[in-house]
TILUM-600232 format. One record per residue (C-alpha): z, x, y; residue number from 1. Coordinates in steps of 0.001 Angstrom, whole numbers, plus 500000, padded with zeros to 6 digits. Each point is the difference from the previous one (the first is absolute). Example, Ala and Ser with C-alpha at 12.3 -4.5 7.8 and 13.67 -1.06 7.14 Angstrom:
BEGIN
site up:507800	east:512300	north:495500	num:1
site up:499340	east:501370	north:503440	num:2
! end
This chain:
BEGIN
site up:719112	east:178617	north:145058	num:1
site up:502500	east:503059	north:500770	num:2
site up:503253	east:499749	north:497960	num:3
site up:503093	east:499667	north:501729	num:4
site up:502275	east:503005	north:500770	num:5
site up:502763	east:499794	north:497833	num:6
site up:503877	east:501022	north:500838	num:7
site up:503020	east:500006	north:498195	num:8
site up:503401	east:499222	north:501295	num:9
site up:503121	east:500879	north:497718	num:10
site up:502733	east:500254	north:501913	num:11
site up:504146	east:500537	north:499871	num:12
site up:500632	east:500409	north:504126	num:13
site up:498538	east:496975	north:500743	num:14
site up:499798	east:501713	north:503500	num:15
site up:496252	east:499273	north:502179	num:16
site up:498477	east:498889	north:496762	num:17
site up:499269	east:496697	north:501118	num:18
site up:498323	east:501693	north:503449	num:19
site up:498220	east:502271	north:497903	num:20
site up:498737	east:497166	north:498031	num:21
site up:498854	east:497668	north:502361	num:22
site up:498338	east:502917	north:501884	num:23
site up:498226	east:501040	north:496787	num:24
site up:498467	east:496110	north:499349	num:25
site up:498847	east:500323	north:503308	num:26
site up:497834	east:503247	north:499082	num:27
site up:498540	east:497770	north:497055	num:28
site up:502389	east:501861	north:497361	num:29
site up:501107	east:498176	north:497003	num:30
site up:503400	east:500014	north:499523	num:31
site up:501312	east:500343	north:496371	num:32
site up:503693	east:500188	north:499585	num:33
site up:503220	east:499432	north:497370	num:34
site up:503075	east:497947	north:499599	num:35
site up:502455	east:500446	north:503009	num:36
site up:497433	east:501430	north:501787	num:37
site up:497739	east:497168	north:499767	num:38
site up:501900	east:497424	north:500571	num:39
site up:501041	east:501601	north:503638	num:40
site up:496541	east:500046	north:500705	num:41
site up:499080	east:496529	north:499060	num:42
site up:502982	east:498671	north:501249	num:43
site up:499131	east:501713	north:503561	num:44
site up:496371	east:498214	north:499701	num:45
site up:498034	east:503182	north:498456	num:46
site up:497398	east:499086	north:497009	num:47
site up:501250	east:502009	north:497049	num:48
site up:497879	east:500743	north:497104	num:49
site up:502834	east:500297	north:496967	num:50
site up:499998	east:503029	north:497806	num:51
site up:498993	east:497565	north:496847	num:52
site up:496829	east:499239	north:501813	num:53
site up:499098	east:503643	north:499879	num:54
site up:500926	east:500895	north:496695	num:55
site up:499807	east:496777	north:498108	num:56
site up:502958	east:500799	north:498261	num:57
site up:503598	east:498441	north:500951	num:58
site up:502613	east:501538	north:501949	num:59
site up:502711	east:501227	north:496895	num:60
site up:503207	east:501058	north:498987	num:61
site up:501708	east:498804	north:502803	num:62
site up:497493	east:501769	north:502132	num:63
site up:500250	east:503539	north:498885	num:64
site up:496359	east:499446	north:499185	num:65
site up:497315	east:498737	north:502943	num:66
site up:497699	east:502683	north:501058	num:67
site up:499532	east:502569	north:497169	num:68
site up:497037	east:499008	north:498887	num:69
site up:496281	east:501072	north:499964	num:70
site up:498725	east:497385	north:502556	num:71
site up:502627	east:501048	north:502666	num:72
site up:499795	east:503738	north:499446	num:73
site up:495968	east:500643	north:499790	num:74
site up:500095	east:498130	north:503078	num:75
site up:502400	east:502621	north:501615	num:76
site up:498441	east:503347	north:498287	num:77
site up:496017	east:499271	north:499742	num:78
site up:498648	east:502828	north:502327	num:79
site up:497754	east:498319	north:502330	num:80
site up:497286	east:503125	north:500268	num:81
site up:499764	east:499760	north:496201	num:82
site up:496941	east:498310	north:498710	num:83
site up:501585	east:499712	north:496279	num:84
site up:502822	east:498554	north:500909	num:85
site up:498641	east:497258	north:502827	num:86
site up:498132	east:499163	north:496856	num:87
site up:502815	east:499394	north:497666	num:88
site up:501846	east:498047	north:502165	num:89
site up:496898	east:497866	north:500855	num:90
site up:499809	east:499464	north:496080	num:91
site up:503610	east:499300	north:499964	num:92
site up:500455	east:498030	north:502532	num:93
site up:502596	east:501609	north:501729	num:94
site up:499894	east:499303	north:503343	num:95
site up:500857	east:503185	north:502128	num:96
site up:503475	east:500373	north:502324	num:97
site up:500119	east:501634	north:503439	num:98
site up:503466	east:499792	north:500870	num:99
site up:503300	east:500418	north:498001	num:100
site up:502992	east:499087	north:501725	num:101
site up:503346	east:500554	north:497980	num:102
site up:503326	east:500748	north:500348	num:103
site up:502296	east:500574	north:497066	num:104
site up:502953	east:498027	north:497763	num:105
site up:503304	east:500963	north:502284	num:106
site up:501522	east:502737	north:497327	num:107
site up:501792	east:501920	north:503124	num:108
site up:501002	east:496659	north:500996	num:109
site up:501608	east:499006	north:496942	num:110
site up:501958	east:502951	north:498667	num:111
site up:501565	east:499986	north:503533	num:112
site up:501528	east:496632	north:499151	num:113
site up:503543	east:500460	north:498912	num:114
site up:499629	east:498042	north:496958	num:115
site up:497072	east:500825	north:498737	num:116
site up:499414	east:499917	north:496072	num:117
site up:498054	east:502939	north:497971	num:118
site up:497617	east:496652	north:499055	num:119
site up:499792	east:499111	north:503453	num:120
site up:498941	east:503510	north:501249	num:121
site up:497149	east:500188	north:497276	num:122
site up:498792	east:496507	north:500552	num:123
site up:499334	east:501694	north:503881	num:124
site up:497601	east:502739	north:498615	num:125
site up:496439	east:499002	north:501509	num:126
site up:497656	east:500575	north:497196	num:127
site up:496369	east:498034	north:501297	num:128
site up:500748	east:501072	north:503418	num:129
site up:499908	east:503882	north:499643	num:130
site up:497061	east:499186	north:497838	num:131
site up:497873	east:498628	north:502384	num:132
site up:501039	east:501732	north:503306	num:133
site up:499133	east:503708	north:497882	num:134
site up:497100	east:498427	north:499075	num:135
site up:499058	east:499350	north:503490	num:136
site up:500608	east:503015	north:501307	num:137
site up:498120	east:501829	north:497287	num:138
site up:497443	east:497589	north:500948	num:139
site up:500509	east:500867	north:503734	num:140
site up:496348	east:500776	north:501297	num:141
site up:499495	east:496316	north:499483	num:142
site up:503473	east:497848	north:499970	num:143
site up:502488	east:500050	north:502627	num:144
site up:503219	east:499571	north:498773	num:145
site up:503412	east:499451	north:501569	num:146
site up:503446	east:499958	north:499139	num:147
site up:501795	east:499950	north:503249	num:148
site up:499777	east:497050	north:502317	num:149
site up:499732	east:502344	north:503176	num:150
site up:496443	east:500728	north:498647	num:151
site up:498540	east:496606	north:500182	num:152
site up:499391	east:499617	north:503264	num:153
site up:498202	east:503801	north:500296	num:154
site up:497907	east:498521	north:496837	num:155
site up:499021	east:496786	north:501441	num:156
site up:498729	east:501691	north:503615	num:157
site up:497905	east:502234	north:498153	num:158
site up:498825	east:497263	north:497453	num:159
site up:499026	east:498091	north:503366	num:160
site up:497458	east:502759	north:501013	num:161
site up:498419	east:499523	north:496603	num:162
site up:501837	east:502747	north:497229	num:163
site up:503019	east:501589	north:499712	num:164
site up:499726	east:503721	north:500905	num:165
site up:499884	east:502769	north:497432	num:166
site up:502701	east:501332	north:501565	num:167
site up:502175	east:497081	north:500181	num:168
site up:499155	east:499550	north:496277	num:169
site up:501038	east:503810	north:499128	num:170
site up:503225	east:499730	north:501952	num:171
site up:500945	east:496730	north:498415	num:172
site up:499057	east:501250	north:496950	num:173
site up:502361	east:502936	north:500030	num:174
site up:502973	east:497339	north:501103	num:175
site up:499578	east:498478	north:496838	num:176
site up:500894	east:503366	north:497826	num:177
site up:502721	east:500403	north:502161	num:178
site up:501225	east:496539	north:499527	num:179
site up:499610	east:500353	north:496335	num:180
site up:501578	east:503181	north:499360	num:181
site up:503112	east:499409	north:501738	num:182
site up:499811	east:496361	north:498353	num:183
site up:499779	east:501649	north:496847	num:184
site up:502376	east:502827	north:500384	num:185
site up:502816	east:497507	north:501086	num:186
site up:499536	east:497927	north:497149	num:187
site up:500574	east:503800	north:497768	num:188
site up:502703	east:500844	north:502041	num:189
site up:502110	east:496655	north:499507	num:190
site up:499189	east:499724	north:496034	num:191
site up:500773	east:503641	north:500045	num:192
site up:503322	east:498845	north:501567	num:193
site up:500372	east:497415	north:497696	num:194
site up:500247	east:501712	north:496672	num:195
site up:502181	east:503469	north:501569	num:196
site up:496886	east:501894	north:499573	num:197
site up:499981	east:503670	north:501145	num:198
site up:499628	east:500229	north:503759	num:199
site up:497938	east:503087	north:499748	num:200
site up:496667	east:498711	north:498429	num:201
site up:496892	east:501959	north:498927	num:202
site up:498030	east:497809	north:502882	num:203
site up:502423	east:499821	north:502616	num:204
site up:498495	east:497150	north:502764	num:205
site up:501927	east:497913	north:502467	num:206
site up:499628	east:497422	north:502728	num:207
site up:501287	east:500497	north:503560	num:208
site up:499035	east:498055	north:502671	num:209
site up:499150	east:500444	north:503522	num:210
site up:503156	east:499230	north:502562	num:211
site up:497846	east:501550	north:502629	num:212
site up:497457	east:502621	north:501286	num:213
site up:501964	east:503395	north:502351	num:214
site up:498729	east:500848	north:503202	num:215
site up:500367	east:503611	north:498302	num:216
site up:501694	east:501628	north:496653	num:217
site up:501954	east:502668	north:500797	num:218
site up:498275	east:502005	north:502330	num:219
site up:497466	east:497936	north:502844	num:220
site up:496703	east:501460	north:498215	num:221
site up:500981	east:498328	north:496374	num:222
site up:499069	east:496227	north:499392	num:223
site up:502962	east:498501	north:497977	num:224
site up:500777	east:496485	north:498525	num:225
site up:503611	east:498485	north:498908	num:226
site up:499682	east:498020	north:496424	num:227
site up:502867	east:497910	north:498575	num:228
site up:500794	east:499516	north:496058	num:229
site up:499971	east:496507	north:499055	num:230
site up:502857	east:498213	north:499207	num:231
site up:503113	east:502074	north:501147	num:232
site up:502314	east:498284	north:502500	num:233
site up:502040	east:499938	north:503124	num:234
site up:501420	east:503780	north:499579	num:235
site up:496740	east:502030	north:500159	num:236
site up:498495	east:500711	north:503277	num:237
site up:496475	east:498501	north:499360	num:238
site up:501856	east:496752	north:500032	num:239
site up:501825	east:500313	north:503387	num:240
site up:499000	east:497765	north:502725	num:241
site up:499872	east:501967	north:503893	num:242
site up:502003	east:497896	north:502158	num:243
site up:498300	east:502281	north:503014	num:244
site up:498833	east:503321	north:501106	num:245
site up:496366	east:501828	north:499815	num:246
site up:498128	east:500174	north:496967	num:247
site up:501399	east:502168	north:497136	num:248
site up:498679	east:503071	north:499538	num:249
site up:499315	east:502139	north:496453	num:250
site up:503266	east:502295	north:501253	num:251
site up:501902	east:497165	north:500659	num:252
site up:499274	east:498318	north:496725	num:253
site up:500860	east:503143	north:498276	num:254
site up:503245	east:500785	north:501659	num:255
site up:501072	east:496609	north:499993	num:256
site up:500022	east:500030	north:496311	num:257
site up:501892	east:503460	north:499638	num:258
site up:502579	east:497941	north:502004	num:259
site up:499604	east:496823	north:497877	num:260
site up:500259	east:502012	north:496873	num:261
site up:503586	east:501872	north:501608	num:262
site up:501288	east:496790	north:501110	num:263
site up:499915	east:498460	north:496259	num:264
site up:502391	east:502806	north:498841	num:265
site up:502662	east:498607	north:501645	num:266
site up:499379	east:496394	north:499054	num:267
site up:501650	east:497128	north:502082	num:268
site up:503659	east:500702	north:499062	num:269
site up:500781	east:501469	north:504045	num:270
site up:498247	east:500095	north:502580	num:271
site up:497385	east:502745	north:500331	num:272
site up:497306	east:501826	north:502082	num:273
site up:497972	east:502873	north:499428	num:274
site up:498303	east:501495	north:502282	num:275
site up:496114	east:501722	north:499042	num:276
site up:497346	east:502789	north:501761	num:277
site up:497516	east:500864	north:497959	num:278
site up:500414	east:498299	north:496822	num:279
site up:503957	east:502004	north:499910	num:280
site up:503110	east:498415	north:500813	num:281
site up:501364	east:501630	north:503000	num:282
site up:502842	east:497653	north:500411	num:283
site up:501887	east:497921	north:497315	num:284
site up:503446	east:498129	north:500934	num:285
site up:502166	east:497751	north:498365	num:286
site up:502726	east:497542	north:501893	num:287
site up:501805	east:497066	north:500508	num:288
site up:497894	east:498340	north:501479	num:289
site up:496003	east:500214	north:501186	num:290
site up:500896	east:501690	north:503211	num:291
site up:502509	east:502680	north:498666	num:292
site up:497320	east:500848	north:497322	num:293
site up:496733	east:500804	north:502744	num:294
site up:502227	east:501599	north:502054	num:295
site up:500955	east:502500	north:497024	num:296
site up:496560	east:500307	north:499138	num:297
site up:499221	east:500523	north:503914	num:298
site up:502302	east:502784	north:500477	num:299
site up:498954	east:501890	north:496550	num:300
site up:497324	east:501245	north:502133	num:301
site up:499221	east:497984	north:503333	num:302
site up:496891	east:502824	north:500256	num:303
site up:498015	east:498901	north:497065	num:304
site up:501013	east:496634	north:500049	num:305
site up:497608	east:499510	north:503190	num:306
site up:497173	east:498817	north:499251	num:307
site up:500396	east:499007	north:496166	num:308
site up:500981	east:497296	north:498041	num:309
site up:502812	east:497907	north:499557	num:310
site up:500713	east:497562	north:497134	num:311
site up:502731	east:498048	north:499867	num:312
site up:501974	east:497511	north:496741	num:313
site up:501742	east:497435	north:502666	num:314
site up:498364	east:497908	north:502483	num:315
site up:499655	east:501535	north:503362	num:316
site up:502412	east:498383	north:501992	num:317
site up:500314	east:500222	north:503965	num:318
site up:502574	east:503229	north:499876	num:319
site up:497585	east:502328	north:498012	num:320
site up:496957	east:498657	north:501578	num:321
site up:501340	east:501408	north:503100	num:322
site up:500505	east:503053	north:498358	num:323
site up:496486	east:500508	north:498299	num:324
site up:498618	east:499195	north:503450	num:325
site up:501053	east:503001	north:501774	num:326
site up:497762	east:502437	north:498483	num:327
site up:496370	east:500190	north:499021	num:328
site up:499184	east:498491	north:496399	num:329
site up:497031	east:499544	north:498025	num:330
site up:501116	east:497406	north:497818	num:331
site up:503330	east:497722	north:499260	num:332
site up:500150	east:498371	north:496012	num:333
site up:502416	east:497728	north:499500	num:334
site up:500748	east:496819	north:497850	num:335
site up:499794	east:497790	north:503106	num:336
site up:500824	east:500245	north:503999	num:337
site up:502230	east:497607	north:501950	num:338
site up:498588	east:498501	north:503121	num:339
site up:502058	east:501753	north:502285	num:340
site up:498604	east:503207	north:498403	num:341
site up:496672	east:498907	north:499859	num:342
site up:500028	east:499568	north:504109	num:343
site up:501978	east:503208	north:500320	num:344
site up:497526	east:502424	north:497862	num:345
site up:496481	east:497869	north:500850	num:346
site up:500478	east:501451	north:503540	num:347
site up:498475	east:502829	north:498282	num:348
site up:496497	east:499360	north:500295	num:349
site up:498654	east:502832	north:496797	num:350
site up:503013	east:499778	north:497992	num:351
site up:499212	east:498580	north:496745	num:352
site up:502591	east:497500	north:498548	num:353
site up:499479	east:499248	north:496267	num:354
site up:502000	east:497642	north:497921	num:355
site up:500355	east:500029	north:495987	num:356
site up:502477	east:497791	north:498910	num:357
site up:500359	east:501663	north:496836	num:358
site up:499756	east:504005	north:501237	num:359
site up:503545	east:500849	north:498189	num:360
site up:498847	east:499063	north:496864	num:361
site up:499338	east:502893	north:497115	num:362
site up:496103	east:500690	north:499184	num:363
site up:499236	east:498196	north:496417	num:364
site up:500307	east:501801	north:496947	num:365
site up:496080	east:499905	north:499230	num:366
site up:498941	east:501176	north:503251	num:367
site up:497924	east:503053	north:499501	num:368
site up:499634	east:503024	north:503063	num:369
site up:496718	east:501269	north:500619	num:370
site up:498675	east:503503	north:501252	num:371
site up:496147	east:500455	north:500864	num:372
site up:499021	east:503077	north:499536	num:373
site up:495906	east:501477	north:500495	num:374
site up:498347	east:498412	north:497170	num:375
site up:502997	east:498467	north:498026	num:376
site up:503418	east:497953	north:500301	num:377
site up:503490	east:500822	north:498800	num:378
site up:501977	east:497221	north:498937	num:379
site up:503478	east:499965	north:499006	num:380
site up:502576	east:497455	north:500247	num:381
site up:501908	east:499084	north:503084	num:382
site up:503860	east:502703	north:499919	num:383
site up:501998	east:496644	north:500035	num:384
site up:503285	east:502143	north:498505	num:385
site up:502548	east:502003	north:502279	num:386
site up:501900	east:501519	north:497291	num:387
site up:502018	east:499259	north:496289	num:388
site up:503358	east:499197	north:501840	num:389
site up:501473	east:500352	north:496457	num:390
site up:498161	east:503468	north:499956	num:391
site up:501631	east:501146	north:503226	num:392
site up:501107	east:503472	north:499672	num:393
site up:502583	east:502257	north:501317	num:394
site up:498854	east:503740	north:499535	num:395
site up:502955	east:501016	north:502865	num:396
site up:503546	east:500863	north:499363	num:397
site up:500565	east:497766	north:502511	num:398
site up:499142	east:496158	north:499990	num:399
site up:498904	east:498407	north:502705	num:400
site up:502345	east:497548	north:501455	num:401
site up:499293	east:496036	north:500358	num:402
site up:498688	east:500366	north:503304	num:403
site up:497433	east:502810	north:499379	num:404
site up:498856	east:498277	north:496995	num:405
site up:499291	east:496776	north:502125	num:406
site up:498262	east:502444	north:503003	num:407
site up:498143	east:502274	north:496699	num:408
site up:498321	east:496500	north:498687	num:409
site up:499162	east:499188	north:503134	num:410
site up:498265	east:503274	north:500992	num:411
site up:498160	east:500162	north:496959	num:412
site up:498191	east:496231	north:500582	num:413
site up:498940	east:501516	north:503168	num:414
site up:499053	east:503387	north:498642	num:415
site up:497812	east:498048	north:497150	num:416
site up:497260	east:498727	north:502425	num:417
site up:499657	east:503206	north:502401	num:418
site up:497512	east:502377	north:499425	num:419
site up:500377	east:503196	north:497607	num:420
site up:501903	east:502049	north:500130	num:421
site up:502247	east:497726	north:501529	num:422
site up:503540	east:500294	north:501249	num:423
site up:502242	east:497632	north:501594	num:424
site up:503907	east:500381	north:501682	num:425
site up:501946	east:496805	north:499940	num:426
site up:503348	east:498617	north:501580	num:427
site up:501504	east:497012	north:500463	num:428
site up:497547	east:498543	north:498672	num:429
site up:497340	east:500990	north:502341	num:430
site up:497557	east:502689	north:499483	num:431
site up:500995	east:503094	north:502288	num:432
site up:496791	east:502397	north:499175	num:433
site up:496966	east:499673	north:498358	num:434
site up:497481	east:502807	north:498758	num:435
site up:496742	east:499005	north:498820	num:436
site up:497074	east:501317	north:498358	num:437
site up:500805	east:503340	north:499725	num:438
site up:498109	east:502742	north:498200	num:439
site up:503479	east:501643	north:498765	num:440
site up:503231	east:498101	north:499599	num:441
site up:502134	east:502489	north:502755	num:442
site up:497938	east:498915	north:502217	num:443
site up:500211	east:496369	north:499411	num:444
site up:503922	east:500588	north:500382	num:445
site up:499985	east:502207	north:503191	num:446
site up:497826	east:497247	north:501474	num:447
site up:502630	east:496883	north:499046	num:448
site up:502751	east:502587	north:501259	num:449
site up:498024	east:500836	north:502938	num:450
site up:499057	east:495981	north:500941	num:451
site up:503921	east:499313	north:499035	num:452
site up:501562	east:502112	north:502548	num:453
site up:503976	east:499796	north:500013	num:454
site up:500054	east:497127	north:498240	num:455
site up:499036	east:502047	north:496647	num:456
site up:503366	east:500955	north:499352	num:457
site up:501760	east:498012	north:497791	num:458
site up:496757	east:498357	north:498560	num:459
site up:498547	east:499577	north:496275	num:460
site up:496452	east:501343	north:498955	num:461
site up:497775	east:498778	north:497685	num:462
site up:496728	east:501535	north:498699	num:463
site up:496966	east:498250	north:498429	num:464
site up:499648	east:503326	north:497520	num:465
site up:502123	east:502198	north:498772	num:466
site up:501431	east:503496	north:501799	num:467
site up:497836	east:503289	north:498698	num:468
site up:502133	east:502180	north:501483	num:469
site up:503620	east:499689	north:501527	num:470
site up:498749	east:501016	north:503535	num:471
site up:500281	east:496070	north:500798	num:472
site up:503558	east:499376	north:498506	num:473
site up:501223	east:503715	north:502893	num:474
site up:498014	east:497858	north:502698	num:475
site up:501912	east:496816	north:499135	num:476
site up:503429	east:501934	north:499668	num:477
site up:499033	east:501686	north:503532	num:478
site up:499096	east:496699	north:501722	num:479
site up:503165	east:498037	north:498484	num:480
site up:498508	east:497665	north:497497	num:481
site up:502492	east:498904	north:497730	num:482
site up:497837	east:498632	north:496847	num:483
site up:496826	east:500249	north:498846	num:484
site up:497911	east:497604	north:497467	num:485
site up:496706	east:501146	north:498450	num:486
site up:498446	east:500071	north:496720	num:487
site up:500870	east:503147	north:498623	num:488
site up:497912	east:501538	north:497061	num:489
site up:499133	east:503219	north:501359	num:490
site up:500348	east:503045	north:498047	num:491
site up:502483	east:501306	north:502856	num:492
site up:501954	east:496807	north:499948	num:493
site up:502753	east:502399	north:499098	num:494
site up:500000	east:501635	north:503192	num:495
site up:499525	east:496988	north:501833	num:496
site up:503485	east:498806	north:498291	num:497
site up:501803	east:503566	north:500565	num:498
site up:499022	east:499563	north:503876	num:499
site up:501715	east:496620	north:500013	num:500
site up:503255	east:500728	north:498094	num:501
site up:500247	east:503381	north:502272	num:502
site up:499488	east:498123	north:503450	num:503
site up:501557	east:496720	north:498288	num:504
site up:497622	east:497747	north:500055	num:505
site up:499708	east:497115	north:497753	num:506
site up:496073	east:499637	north:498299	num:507
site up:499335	east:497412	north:497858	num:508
site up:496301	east:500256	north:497882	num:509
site up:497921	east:496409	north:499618	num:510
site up:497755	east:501248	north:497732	num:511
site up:497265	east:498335	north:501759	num:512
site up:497584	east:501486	north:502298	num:513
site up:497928	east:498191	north:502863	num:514
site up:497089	east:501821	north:501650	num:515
site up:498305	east:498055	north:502020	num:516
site up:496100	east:501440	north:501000	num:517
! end
């Protein structure tokens, strides 16, 4: 008499397993299972074979021990083609299984609760599960094995026309070393977290995972995907929820976070909006209220502004909704939208709206930035600093007064998150010109002077490096910029300072640089 096909069922989602069950009895598959698992089944009518049948040895130890043993796993690895080891099984009487379905102990799940315990977290590392789903898919010529519940009912079609494909088997195979190597490189990554461990390991792995396939990356002929880090919150973009508008795009993503990132500088204290093209600010304004702010940012540069982003630290009310709705926009970020806005900006049919309730908030600590470059990846931590207030220095014989200092700080947030070399002219707490990604930093100035117009005179200047020469302190003087704030730390700060004291202009040095790549 033919032995029954044996399965085995070990599952945390509990999600189609009782289908996939009931579907498998019906193919004449013997359905072995463990605790939780088990008890679903029965409970929903299937006949479960218990682990302790199989191995005649007792569930132990509170569980942690069920399936590692010789009875369970020779059923999983014995290579059907092989003559030797059909034979030791026959002698053993190990009884051969087909199909592993497993999914594994919730560790994401768990060190995403807000109270979670060190004990807790560890008691969440699946140690029988990995075990048997590698086995499997070592094994995969002649198991299928499946760890995600969308792949039961592909299995069970193909089981229906008599064998699961070699194809199916390969592919499913594969999932499983995916599943396991993020599994296991979150569990590194929190324990690494746990004990303050250097963030720059000699194996460096993480685990993202997919928010969504692009239409396109950055140009239409590149294929492009958008992965989220687990566990951050409600103030990183992978989080936000679109209230409406197309699907984002890889731009979109991109530039939206050069705004999300400019936005955080300036915290919740005001009311604030920056305005982004191209991953650089290209508007940033400061007000009284939500309104006052856009329209600052707006009127920085109502050219570049077309088009880009805007992210915003209020909710959009009915007066700035109007506002944002009388020009062409990519994307709006804010922490929420009134109703009245809502109707006034979804009369926009492409415009995306995107709410993050937290998108003010500062980027943690432990956060790490990531560069991929052909064949390798720079990693360094996230610039979460501005500058050493107590380190402020004046270098000028004159000081700036109170209200250049307050225009200086805020130029320099701005300046931090625009490309190198950067430049940026602010008033009134609005940026007047911004100069971008220059190859030389005269440029970058004549380019804020040149987008700033009129408005330039009587302005502050800050620079994410320091001066070389002294060419950019004569352009300054020329255009009527009263301060400037940069890093200093050239060799020719000296002439740099002379410049300043001869046109009278106040410089203070920060001692910190910010190039941004």
């Amino acid at each position: 008499m033919e032995k029954k096909r044996r399965a085995i069922l070990s599952v945390s989602d509990k999600t189609g397993i009782v289908e996939f069950a009931k579907a498998l009895e019906e193919l004449g598959y013997e359905v072995v299972s463990t605790g939780g698992t088990a008890r679903t089944l029965q409970e929903n009518g299937v006949a479960v074979t218990g682990i302790s049948e199989i191995t005649g040895f007792p569930e132990c130890l509170d569980g942690r021990v069920k399936t590692l043993h010789p009875m369970v796993h020779a059923g999983i690895l014995a290579m059907r083609g092989n003559p030797d080891h059909m034979r030791q099984v026959e002698e053993l009487g190990v009884t051969l299984i087909d199909v592993v379905a497993i999914n594994l102990y919730p560790f994401k799940q768990t060190i995403l609760k807000p109270d979670v315990t060190l004990e807790d977290a560890i008691e969440n590392i699946d140690i029988g599960g990995p075990t048997m789903i590698r086995a499997a898919a070592k094994n995969w010529q002649d198991v299928a094995v499946i760890v995600d519940p969308a792949d039961y009912g592909a299995v069970i079609e193909e089981l229906k026309t008599g064998a699961v494909s070699r194809e199916t088997k390969f592919r499913l195979a594969a999932k499983v070393f995916e599943t396991t190597a993020a599994y296991d490189a979150l569990i590194s990554g929190y324990l690494r977290k746990q004990m303050g461990a250097d963030p720059f390991p000699e194996k460096f792995t993480v685990t993202y995972e997919k928010v969504q396939d692009m239409r396109y990356g950055e140009n239409p002929h590149q294929a492009a995907a958008f992965y989220k880090e687990i566990g951050r919150g409600d103030n990183v973009l992978a989080n936000a929820r679109q209230l409406h508008g197309k699907e984002l795009s890889y731009n979109n993503i991109n530039d939206a976070n050069g705004a999300l990132d400019t936005l955080k500088e300036f915290g919740y204290e005001l009311p604030c909006a920056v305005a982004v093209k191209h991953a650089n600010p290209c508007g940033v304004g400061v007000g009284a209220t939500l309104h006052e702010a856009y329209l600052k940012a707006y009127e920085a540069d109502p050219v570049s502004i077309f088009g880009g982003i805007v992210a915003l630290n209020r909710e959009v009310d009915k007066e700035t909704a109007e506002e944002l709705s009388k020009i062409f926009l990519e994307i709006i970020l804010a922490p929420s939208f009134s109703a009245e806005a809502l109707a006034i900006l979804e009369k926009k049919k492409n415009i995306r709206l995107l709410e993050l309730p937290g998108l003010y908030k500062a980027n943690g600590g432990d956060m790490l930035d990531m560069k991929k470059v052909a064949g390798g990846l720079l990693v360094q931590e996230l610039d979460t600093q501005l500058f050493d207030a107590d380190n402020l220095k004046v270098v000028t014989k004159r000081a700036p007064t109170e209200e250049e200092m307050r225009q200086l700080k805020f130029a320099m947030r701005v300046v931090k998150h625009t490309k190198s070399n950067a430049i940026v002219l602010a008033k009134d707490n609005a940026t007047v010109g911004v100069g971008p990604g220059q190859t030389n930093r005269i440029t970058a100035l004549e380019l804020a002077i040149k987008y700033g117009g009129e408005k330039v005179k009587g302005s502050v200047m800050a620079s994410d490096a320091f001066f070389p020469f002294d060419d950019c302190v004569k352009a300054a003087q020329a255009a009527g910029i009263t301060a400037i704030i940069q890093p200093g730390g050239s060799v020719r700060d000296e002439d740099s300072i002379k410049a300043c004291d001869e046109a009278g202009i106040a410089m203070v040095f920060t001692g910190m640089r910010h190039f941004k790549h």
